[in-house]
Structures are given as structure tokens and as C-alpha cells.
N, C-alpha and C positions, 0 to 999 in steps of 0.2 A: 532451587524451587522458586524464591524472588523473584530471579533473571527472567525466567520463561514466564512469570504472571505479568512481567513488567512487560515485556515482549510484545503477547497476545495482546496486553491493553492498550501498549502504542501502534499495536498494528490496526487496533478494530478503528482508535482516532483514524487513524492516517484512512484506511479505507471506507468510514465514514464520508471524509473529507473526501476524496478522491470522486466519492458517488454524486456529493453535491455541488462539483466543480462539473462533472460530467453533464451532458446534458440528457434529458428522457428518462426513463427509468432502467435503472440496472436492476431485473429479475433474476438477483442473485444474492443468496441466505447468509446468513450474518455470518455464519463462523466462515463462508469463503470470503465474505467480506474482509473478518478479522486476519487469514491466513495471506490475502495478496496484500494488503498493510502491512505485515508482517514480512512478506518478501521485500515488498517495497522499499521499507525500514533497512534490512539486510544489504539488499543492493546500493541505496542511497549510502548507508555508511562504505560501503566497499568502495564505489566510487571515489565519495570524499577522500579514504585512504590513498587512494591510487593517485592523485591530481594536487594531495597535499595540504587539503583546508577540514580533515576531520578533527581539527583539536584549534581551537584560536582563543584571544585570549578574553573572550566574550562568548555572543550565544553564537553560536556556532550555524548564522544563519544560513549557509552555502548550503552544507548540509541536511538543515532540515527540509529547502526547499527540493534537493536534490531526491530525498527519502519522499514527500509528497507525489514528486514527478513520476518515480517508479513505479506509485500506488497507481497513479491516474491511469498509466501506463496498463496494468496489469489489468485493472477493473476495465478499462476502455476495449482492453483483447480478449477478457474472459466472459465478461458479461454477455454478448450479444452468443457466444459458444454455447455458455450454457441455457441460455436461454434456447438456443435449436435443437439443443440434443435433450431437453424435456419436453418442449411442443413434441415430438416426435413419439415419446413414448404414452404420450396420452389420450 
């Protein structure tokens, strides 16, 4: 139960951050916020695994940037979607 509070809450950072790297506004609600963080976070450690720098013997900066990138990533392709497919129903 830990794991996934630790989860959501590195995810809501990370897609916080993601939104204020973006530029304009992302009209998109906190917990999709917190869940593409959450992807982001997922994917960025998967990466790291795959290429070999998810564990060093310091902070483990590849990683976090890579976990960041994903967010930016996911916010950058879902925001402007969601945002059309609710003008749409209004």
C-alpha cells in the first residue's frame, strides 16, 4: 500500500513538473496529471533498466531525468487530446 502512495506522489511531482517545463497551459486534471507522472516514472525506470544506469552508485541522475522526459512526453501528447475531446462535449 506504501509502494502505490509513493507511486501516485512521484507521479503527481513528475507531472507537475512536466506541465511547467511545457509551455501554455495543459487543461488537464490533476489525477491525469498524477497518472502520466506515474507512467512516466514507470517508463523512465524501464528504460534506465534496459541501457543499464538504473542503479549507480550515487543519485541516480540518468534516471531521473529519463523518468522526467517520459512525463513531459506523455503530458505534451495527452493534454492538447484531452483538451479536444471536452471542448467537443460542451
Amino acid at each position: 500500500m506504501f509502494q502505490l502512495l509513493w507511486i501516485l506522489l512521484i507521479g503527481f511531482v513528475l507531472g507537475v513538473l512536466a506541465k511547467l517545463i511545457l509551455r501554455g497551459p495543459q487543461s488537464i486534471p490533476w489525477w491525469l496529471t498524477m497518472l502520466l507522472g506515474a507512467a512516466g516514472a514507470l517508463l523512465g525506470n524501464a528504460v534506465s533498466g534496459w541501457i543499464g544506469v538504473r542503479h549507480t552508485s550515487g543519485i541516480d541522475w540518468i534516471r531521473h531525468i529519463l523518468q522526467l522526459a517520459f512525463a513531459v512526453g506523455l503530458v505534451a501528447l495527452v493534454a492538447p487530446a484531452w483538451s479536444r475531446s471536452h471542448q467537443q462535449h460542451r
